[in-house]
N, C-alpha and C positions, 0 to 999 in steps of 0.2 A: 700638465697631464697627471692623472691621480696617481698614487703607485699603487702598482699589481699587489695584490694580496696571495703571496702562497701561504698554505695553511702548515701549520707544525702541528698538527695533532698528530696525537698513536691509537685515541678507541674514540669510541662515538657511541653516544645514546638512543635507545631506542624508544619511542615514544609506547606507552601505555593504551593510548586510545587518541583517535583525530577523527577530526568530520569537518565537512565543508558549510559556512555559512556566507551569508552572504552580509555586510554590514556600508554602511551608506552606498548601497549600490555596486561595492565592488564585494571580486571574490578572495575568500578569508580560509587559509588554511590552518584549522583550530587544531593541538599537540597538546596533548598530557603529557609533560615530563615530570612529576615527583620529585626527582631529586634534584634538579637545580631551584630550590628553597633561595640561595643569593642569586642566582643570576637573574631570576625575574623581577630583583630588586634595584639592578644597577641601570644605569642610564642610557638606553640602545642607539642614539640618535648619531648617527654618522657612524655606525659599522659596518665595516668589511663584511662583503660575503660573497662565497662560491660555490659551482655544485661543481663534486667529480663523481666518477664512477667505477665503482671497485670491481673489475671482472669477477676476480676469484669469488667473491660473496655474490656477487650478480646485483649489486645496491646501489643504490646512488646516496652519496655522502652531504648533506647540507650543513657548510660548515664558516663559521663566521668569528670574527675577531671583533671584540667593543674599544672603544679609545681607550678602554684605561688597561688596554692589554690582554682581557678576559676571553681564552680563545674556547670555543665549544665545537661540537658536530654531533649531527642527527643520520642515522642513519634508516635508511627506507628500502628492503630486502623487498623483490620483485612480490613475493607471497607472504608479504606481513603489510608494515607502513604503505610499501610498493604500490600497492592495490588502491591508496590515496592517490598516487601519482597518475595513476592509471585513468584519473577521472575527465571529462573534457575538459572541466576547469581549469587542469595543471595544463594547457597546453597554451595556455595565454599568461599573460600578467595575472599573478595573483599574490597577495598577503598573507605569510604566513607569522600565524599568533599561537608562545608556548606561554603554559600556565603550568603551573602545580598543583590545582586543585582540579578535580573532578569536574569537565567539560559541563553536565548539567547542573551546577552549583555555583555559577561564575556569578559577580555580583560586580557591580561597574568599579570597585576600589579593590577588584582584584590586581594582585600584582602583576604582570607579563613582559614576555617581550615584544615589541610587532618588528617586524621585518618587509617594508611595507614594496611594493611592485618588485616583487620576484620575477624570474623568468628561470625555468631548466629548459638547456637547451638539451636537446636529447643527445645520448652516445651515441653511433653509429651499429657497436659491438652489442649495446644491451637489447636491442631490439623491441624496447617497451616505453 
């Protein structure tokens, strides 16, 4: 049995700009984050990851550990990132892809992370 993954972070990123694409037929949740410049460099393949959801800010937290310890989180505020969640897409399996550069500028030896068949299970309390 894998071990549970609880997260130790204290803040979380908020992504710049996202949109939905669609790539080999599955759905791909695209994130601008600027400043992880290393972390779209390191090596994603068998990370940790979880969603929670923070009442007091009303967000849901996407937050992940890489093997070599590298731990991050995204956060998605019901009326900012949220509004990505909100899409039919986010209610199945779907891929989420962060970059550092500008979403329309990606060139295929861009650097990323993929985090590939996602699932948010929804909170009860967020009601979105």
């Amino acid at each position: 049995m894998a071990e549970r993954y609880v997260p130790r972070i204290t803040e979380a990123a908020i992504p710049e700009d996202g949109s939905w694409a669609e790539l080999t037929g599955k759905n791909v949740l695209m994130l601008h984050v600027p400043e992880w410049e290393e972390e779209v460099r390191l090596p994603f393949r068998g990370a940790q990851r979880v969603w929670l959801y923070d009442r007091r800010e009303d967000a849901y937290i996407f937050c992940f550990r890489l093997k070599d310890g590298t731990e991050r989180a995204l956060a998605f505020a019901k009326d900012h990132g949220g509004r990505l969640l909100m899409d039919e897409r986010a209610y199945g399996f779907f891929s989420i892809l962060i970059v550092t550069e500008e979403l329309d500028s990606l060139q295929k030896e861009t650097p990323m992370l993929l985090f590939p068949e996602v699932f948010l299970k929804r909170h009860p309390k967020a009601g979105w």
